[in-house]
ZAVO-902811 format. One record per residue (C-alpha): residue number from 1; residue in three letters; x, y, z. Coordinates in pm, whole numbers. Layout:
+-----+------+--------+--------+--------+
: seq : type :   east :  north :     up :
+-----+------+--------+--------+--------+
: NUM :  ALA :      X :      Y :      Z :
...
+-----+------+--------+--------+--------+
END
This chain:
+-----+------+--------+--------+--------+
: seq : type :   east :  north :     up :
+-----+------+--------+--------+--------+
:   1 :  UNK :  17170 :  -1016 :   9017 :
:   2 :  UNK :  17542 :   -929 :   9040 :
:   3 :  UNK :  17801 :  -1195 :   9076 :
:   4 :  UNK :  18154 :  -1120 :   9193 :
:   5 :  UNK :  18231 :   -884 :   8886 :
:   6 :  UNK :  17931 :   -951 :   8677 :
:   7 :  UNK :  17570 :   -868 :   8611 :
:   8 :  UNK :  17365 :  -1228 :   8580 :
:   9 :  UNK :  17028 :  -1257 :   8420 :
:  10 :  UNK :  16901 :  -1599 :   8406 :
:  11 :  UNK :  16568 :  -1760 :   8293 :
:  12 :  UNK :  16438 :  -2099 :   8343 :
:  13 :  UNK :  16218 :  -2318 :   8151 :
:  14 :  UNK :  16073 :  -2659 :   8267 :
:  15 :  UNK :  16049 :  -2796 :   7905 :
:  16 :  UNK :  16183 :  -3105 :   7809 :
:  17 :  UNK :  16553 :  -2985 :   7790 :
:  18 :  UNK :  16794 :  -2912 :   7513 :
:  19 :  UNK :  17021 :  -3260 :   7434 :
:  20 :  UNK :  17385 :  -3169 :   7532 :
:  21 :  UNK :  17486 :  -3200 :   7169 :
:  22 :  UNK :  17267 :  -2931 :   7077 :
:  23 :  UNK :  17367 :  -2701 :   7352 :
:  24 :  UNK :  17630 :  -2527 :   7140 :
:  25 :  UNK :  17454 :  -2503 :   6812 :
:  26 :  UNK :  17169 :  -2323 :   6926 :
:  27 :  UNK :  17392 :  -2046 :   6947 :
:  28 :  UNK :  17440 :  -2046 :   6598 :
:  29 :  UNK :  17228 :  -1843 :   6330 :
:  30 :  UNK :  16942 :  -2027 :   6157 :
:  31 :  UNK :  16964 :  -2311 :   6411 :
:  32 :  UNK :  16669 :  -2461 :   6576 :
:  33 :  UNK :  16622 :  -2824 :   6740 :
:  34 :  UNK :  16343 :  -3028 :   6781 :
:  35 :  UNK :  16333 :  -3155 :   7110 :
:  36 :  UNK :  16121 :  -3482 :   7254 :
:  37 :  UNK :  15721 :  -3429 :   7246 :
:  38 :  UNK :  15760 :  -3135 :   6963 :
:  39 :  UNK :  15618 :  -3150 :   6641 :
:  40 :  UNK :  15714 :  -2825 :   6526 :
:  41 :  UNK :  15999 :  -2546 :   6602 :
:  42 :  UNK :  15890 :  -2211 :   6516 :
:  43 :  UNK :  16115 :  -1937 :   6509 :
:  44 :  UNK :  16385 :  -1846 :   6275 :
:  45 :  UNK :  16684 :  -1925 :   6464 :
:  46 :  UNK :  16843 :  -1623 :   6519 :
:  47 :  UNK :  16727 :  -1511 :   6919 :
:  48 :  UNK :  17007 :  -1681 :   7084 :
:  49 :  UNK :  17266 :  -1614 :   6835 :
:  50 :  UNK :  17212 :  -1216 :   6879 :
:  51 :  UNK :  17214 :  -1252 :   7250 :
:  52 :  UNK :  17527 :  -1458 :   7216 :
:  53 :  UNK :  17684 :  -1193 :   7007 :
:  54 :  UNK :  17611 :   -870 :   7148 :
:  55 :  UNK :  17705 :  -1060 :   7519 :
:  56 :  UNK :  18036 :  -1140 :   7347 :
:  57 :  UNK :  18089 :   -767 :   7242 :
:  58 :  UNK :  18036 :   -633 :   7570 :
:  59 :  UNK :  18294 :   -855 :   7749 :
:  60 :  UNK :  18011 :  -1097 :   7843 :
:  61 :  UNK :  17875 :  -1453 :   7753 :
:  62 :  UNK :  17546 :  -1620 :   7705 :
:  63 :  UNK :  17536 :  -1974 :   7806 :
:  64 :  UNK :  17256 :  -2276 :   7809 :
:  65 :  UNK :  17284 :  -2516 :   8139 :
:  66 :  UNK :  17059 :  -2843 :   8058 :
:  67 :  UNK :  17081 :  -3138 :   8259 :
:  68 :  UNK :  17044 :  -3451 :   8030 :
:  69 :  UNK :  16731 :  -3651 :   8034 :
:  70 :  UNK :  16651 :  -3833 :   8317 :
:  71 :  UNK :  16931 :  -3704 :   8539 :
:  72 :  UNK :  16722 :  -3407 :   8746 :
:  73 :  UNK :  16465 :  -3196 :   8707 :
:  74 :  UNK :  16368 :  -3107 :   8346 :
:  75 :  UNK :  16404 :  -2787 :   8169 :
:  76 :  UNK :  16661 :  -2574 :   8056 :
:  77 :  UNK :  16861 :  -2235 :   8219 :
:  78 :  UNK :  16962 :  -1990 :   7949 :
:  79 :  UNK :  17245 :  -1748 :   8163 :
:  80 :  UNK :  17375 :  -1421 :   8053 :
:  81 :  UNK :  17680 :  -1256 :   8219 :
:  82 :  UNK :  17766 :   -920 :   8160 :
:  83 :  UNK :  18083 :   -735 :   8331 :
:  84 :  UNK :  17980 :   -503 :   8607 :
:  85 :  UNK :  18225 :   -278 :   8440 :
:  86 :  UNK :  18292 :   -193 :   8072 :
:  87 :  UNK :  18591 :   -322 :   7896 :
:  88 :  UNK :  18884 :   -108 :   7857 :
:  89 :  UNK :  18945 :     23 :   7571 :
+-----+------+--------+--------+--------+
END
């Protein structure tokens, strides 16, 4: 989808969220959070740390949008903005 200058990709989850003081580690290498109702976390922690990084290097961001507990509908929206046109340069 474009927005105003940039390309959006989003994808939506209806798990049980991401707690908002987690929301900016999980952008960080090696990181991964239990959240409520999970016994284990599989992965190695480095997914949304690339996507972070490579968003960053083409003028873009990656960003997590997860309502706190309780306060609307569950799950988490993972966004990923990319300019429409390349940086100068």
């Amino acid at each position: 989808m474009r927005d105003a200058d940039d390309w959006v990709a989003s994808i939506q989850d209806d798990g049980p969220g991401i707690a908002p003081q987690d929301q900016l580690q999980i952008f960080q290498p090696f990181t991964r959070v239990n959240t409520a109702g999970s016994n284990e976390v599989g992965g190695a922690g480095l997914g949304l740390a690339f996507v972070r990084t490579v968003a960053e290097r083409l003028g873009g961001r990656a960003e997590v949008i997860s309502p706190p507990s309780g306060t609307g509908p569950a799950g988490s929206t993972f966004v990923l903005r990319l300019p429409a046109s390349p940086p100068p340069g």
